[in-house]
N, C-alpha and C positions, 0 to 999 in steps of 0.2 A: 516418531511415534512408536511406541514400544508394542508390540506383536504380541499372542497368543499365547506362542513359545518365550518371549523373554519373561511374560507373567507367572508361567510357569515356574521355570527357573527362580525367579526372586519368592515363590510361596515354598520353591524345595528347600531354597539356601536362608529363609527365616524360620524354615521348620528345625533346619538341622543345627542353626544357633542360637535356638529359646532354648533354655532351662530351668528346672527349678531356680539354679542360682543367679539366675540375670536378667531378672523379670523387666529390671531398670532396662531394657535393650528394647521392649515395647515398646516406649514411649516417644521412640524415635523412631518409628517405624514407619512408612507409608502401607495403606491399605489398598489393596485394587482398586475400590471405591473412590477412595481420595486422586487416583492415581484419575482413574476415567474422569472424574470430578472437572479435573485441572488442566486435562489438556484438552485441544481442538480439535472435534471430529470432521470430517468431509465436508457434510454439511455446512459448518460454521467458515471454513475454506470455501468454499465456492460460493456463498452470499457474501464472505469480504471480498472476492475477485468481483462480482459480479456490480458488489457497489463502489470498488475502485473504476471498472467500467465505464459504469457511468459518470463518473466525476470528471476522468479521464476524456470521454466524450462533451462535456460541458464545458472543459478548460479548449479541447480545442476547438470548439465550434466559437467560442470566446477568440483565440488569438488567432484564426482565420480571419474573423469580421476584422480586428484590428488591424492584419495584413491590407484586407481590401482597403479598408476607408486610408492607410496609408498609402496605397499607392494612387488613387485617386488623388488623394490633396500633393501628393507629389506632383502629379500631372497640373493639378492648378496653378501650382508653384512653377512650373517649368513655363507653364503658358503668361502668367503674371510677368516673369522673368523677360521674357519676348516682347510683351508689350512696353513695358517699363525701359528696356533696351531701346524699340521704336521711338519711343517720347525726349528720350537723351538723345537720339542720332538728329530730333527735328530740333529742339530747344538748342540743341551745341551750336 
């Protein structure tokens, strides 16, 4: 983000290469205006952090749940696995 002093600087160094003869050198010029315009202040910086947060927060309250409900049906699967075991050691 370009500071106080770099604004300065860029209004000394377009004061000291306008001319009568180069007027064409305006037109590519940024303006402070345009300059503030375009970029992101503080503000707009800490409402995108603050709603990355939040999403952030949703994804993992999201693949938490999915951990749990995986290890539960693992557990089902482990206990299925045991009985299914018992039913082949009686039928063998």
């Amino acid at each position: 983000m370009l500071t106080k002093m770099d604004l300065d600087n860029i209004d000394k160094r377009t004061k000291q290469a306008i001319s009568d003869n180069n007027r064409e050198l305006l037109k590519y010029l940024v303006s402070k205006d345009e300059l503030f315009a375009n970029f992101a202040t503080k503000n707009d910086l800490h409402e995108a952090v603050n709603t990355l947060q939040i999403i952030m927060d949703k994804i993992y309250g999201i693949v938490k749940k999915i951990d749990e409900e995986q290890t539960v049906i693992g557990h089902n699967v482990q206990n299925h696995e045991n009985r299914l075991t018992k039913v082949e050691a009686i039928l063998a």
